[in-house]
C-alpha positions as CSV (number, residue, x, y, z in Angstrom):
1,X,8.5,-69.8,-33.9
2,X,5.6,-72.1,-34.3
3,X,1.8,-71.2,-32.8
4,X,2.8,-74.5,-31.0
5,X,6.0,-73.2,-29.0
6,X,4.8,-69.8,-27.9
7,X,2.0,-71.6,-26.4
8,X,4.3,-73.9,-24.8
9,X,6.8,-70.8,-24.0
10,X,3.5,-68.9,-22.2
11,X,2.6,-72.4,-20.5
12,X,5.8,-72.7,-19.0
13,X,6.5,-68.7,-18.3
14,X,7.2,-68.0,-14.4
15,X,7.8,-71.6,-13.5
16,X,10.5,-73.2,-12.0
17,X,10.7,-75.0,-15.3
18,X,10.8,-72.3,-18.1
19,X,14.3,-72.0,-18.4
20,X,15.3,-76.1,-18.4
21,X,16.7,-77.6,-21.4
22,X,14.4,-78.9,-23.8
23,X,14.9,-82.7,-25.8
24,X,12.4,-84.0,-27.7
25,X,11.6,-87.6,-27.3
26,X,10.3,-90.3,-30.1
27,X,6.4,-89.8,-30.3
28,X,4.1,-92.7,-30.2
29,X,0.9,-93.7,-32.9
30,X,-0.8,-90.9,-31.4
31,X,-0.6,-86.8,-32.4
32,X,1.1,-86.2,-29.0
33,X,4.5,-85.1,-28.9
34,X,6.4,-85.3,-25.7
35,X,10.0,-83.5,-24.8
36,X,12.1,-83.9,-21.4
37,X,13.3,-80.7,-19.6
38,X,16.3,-81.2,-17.8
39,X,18.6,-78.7,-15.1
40,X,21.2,-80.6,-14.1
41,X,20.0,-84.0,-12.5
42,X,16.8,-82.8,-12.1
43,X,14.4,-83.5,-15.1
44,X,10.2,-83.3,-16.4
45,X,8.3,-84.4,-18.8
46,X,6.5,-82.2,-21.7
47,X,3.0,-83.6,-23.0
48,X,2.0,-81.5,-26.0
49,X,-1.1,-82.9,-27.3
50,X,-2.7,-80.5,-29.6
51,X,-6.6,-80.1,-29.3
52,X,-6.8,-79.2,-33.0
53,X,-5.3,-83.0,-33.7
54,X,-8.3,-84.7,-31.7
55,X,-6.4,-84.7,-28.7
56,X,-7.6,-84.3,-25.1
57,X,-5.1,-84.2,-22.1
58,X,-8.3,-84.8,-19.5
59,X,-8.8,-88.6,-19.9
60,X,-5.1,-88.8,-19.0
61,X,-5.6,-86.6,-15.7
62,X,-8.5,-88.4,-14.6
63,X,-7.2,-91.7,-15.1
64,X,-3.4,-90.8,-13.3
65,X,-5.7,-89.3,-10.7
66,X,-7.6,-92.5,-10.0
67,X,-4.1,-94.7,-10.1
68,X,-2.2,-92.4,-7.8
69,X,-4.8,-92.9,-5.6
70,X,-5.1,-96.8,-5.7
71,X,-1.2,-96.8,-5.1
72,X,0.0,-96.8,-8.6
73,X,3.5,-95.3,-9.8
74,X,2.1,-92.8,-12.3
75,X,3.7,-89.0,-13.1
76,X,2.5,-86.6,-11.1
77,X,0.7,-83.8,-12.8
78,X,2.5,-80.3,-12.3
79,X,1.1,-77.9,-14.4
80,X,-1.6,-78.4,-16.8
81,X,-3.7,-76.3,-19.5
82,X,-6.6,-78.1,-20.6
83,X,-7.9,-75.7,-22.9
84,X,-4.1,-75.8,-25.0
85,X,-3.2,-79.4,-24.3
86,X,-0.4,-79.0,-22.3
87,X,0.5,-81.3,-19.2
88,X,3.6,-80.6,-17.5
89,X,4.3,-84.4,-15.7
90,X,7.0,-85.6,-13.3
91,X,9.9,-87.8,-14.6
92,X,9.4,-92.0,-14.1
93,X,12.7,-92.4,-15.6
94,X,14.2,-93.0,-18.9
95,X,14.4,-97.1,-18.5
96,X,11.3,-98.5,-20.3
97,X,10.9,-102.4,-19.8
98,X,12.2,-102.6,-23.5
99,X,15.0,-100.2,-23.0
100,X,16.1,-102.3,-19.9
101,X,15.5,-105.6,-21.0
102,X,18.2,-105.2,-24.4
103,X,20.5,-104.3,-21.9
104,X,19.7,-106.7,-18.8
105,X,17.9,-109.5,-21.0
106,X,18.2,-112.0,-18.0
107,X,15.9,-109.5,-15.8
108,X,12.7,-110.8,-18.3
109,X,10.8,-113.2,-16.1
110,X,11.4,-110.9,-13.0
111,X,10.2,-107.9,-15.4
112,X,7.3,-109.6,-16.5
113,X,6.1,-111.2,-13.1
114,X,6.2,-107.4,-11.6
115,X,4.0,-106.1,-14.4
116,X,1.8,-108.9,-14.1
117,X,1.9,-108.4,-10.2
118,X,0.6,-104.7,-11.1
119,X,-2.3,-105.9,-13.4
120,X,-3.5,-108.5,-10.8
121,X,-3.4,-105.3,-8.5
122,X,-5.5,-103.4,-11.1
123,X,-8.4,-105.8,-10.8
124,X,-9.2,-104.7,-7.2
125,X,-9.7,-101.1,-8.7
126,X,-13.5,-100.1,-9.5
127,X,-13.8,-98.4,-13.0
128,X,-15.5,-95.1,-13.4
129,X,-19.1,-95.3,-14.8
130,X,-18.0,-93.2,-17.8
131,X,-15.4,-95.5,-19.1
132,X,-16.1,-97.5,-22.5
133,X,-16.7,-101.2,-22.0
134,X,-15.4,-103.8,-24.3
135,X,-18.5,-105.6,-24.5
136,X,-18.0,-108.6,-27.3
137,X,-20.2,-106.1,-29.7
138,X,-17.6,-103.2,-29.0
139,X,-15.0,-105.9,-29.4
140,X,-16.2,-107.1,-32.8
141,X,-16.3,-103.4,-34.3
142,X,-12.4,-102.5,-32.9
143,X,-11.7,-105.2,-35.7
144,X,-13.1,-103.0,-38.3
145,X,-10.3,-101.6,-39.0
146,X,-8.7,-104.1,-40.4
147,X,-10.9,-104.3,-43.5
148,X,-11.0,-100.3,-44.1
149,X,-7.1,-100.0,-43.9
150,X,-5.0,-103.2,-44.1
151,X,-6.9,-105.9,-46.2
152,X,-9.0,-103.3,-47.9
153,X,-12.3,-105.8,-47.9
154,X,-15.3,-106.3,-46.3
155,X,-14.5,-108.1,-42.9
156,X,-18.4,-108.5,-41.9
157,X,-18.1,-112.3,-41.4
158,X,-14.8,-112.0,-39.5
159,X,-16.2,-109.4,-37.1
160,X,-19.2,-111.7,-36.6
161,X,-16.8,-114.7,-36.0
162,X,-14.8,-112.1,-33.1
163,X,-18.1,-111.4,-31.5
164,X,-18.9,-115.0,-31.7
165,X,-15.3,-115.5,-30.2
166,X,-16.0,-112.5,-27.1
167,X,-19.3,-113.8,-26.3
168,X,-18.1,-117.3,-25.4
169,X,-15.0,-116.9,-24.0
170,X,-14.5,-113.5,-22.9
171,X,-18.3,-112.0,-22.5
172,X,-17.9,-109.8,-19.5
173,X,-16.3,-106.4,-19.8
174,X,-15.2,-106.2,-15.4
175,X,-11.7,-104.7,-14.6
176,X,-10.0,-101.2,-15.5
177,X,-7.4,-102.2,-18.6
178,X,-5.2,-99.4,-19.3
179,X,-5.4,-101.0,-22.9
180,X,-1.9,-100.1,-24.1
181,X,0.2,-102.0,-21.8
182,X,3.8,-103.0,-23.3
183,X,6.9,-102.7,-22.6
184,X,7.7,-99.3,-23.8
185,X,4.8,-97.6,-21.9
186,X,6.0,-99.5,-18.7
187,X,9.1,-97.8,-16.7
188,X,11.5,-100.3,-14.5
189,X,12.5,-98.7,-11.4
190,X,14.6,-101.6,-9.8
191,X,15.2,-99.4,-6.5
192,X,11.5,-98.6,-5.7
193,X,9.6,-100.9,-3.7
194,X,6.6,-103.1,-4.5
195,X,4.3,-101.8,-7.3
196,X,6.3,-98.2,-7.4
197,X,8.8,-100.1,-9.1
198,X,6.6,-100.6,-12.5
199,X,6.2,-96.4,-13.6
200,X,2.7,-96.8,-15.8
201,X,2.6,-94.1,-19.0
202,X,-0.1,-93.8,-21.9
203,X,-2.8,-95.0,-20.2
204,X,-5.7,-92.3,-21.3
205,X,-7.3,-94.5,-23.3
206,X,-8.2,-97.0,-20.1
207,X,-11.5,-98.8,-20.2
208,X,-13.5,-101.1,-18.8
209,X,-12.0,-105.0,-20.7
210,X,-12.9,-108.7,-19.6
211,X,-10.0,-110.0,-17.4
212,X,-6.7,-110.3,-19.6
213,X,-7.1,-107.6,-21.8
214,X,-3.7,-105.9,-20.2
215,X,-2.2,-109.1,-20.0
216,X,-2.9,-109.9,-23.8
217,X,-1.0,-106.3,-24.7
218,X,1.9,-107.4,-22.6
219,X,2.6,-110.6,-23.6
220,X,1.7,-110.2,-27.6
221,X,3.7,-106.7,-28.0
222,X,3.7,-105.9,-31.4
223,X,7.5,-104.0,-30.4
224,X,9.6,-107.1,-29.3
225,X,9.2,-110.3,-29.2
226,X,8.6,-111.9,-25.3
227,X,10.6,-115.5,-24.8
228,X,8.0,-118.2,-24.8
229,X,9.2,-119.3,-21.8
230,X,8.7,-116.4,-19.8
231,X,5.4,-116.1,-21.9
232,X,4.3,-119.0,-20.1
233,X,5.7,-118.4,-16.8
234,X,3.9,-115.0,-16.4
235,X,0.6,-116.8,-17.8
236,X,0.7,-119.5,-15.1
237,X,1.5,-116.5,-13.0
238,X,-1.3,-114.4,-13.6
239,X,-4.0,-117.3,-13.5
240,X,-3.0,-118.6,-10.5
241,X,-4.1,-115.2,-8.7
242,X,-6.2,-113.3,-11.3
243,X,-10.5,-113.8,-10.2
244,X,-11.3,-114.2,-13.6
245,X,-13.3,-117.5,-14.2
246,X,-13.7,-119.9,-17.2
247,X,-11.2,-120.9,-19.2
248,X,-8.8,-118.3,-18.7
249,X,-6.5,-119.2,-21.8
250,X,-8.5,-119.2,-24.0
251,X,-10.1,-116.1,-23.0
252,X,-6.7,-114.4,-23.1
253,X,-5.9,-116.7,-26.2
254,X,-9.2,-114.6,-27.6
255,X,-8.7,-111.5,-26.6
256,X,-5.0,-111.3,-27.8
257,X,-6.7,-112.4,-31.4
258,X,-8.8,-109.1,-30.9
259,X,-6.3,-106.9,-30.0
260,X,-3.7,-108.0,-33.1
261,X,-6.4,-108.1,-35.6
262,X,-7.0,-104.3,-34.5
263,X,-3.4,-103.3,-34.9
264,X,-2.8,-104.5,-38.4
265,X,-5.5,-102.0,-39.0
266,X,-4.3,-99.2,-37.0
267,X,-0.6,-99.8,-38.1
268,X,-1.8,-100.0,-41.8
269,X,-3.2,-96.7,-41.0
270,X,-0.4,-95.0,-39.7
271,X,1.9,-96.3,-42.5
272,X,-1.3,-95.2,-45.0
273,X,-2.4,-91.8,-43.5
274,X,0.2,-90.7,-41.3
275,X,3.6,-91.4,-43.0
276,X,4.9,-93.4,-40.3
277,X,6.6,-96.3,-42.1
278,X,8.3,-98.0,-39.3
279,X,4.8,-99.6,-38.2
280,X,4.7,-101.5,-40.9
281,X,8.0,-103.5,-40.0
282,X,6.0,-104.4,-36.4
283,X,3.3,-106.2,-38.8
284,X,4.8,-109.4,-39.5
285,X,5.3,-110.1,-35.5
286,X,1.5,-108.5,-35.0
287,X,0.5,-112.0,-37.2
288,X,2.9,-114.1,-35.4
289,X,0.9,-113.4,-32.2
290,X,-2.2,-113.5,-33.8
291,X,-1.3,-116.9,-35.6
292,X,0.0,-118.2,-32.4
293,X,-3.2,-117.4,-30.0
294,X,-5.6,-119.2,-32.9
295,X,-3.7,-122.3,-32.3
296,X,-5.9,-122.9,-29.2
297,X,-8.3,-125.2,-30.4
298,X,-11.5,-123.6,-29.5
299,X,-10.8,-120.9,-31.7
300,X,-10.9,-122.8,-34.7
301,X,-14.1,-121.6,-36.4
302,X,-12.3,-118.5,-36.1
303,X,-9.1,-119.0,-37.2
304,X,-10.6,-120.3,-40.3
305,X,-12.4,-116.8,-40.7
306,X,-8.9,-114.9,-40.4
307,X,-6.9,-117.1,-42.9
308,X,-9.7,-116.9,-44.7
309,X,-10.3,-113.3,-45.1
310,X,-6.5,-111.4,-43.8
311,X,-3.9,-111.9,-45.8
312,X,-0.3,-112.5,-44.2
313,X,2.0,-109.3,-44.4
314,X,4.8,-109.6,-46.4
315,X,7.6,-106.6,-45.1
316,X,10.3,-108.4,-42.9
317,X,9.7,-108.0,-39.5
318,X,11.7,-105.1,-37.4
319,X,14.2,-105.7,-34.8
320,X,12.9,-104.5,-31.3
321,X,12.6,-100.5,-31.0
């Protein structure tokens, strides 16, 4: 037995739970490992992030803590051990938005409205002073990434270009962004009323983003591809009730050109330093969205910079997963 298991077996020894049936469950880009115990009909969810691997379950506590209490559907903490990194969390449910929508593909626009619904929500919520903000310097340096692990070249002029970019159009670092907000880390529960219907997961890495940030994650998933139509619906949506002022597409047009550039690098990393191949098959639809959001025309200094400096990916694009 691994140091990892009897820690898990002590953590769980004397509860309700240390007896349930244990299934591991796919593992995001992170060191975290997660597992559902089930009895019956009755099931939980296992967070095993290891301290050794960088990981640190109290970001996730405080941030659930502060969405539970603003009304948010988040899983409630039942056991933890801070010290081990071990969270013991209540079950959303097993239908993420991307497990639902290959099986109910005409639910989309009503899918996307709701999460959009829940991120117009999330701008009434005041961040906590210790959050990081996405200031358009902070911006600029996320992009970094790119130049260490995908095109393996200095990227000085492109991250002066993004902070160019983030100073214009998206300057101000004002609402909460729970900063990885797709379709597989939200939960569709069709039964539950109002915003208990969209379950939030993997939001311990929340900061403090200019208006959009959330809704440039959605909308440009690097996992599946969102149908233009509905693309367009939810922005329309979203602008028509979101407070951010300015020129809110391109803002978002901007900020989804940020987030992108940042995941070729962190995907190139994976692939690179992680052995986990199947990101690079998301890379080809990461430049799709990219290429698409520099079509706006008041990005065009800096589109110029990207063609200029990141080179296309070549592997064929994944189907969704």
């Amino acid at each position: 037995m691994s140091d990892r298991a009897s820690l898990i077996d002590s953590f769980l020894a004397g509860s309700t739970w240390q007896d349930w049936a244990r299934a591991p469950l796919a593992g995001d880009a992170s060191a975290r490992r997660y597992h559902r115990l089930t009895a019956g009909r009755y099931s939980v969810i296992l967070m095993d992030a290891p301290p050794e691997n960088g990981e640190d379950i109290m970001p996730f506590m405080r941030i659930a803590t502060l969405l539970r209490d603003a009304g948010f559907s988040v899983p409630d903490i039942l056991l933890h051990d801070t010290k081990n990194g071990l969270l013991l969390l209540s079950d959303l449910g097993t239908a993420d938005y991307a497990q639902w929508l290959r099986q109910h593909p005409s639910d989309e626009a009503a899918l996307y409205q709701s999460a959009a619904t829940v991120l117009l929500k999330l701008e009434q919520v005041t961040p906590p002073p210790h959050l990081k903000r996405m200031t358009p310097s902070v911006g600029a340096e996320m992009v970094e990434i790119i130049g260490t692990h995908y095109s393996h070249a200095p990227v000085k002029d492109l991250c002066t270009q993004m902070q160019k970019a983030l100073e214009e159009f998206a300057p101000e670092p004002t609402v909460l962004a729970l900063r990885d907000y797709h379709a597989e880390n939200l939960i569709w529960r069709k039964d539950k009323p109002g915003l208990d219907q969209v379950g939030l997961l993997d939001f311990q890495d929340a900061f403090v983003a200019p208006h959009g940030y959330d809704l440039a994650s959605l909308l440009r998933d690097a996992r599946r591809d969102v149908s233009p139509t509905v693309v367009e619906e939810t922005i329309a949506y979203f602008s028509a009730h979101t407070k951010a002022k300015g020129p809110f597409r391109t803002s978002l047009a901007c900020l989804g050109v940020q987030r992108n550039l940042r995941i070729l690098g962190v995907f190139a990393r994976l692939v690179s330093e992680f052995d986990k191949p199947r990101y690079r098959a998301f890379m080809p639809r990461v430049w799709a969205h990219i290429m698409e959001d520099l079509k706006n025309p008041a990005l065009a200094t800096l589109r110029q910079t990207v063609m200029d400096l990141v080179p296309e990916p070549t592997h064929p694009a994944g189907q969704d997963s």
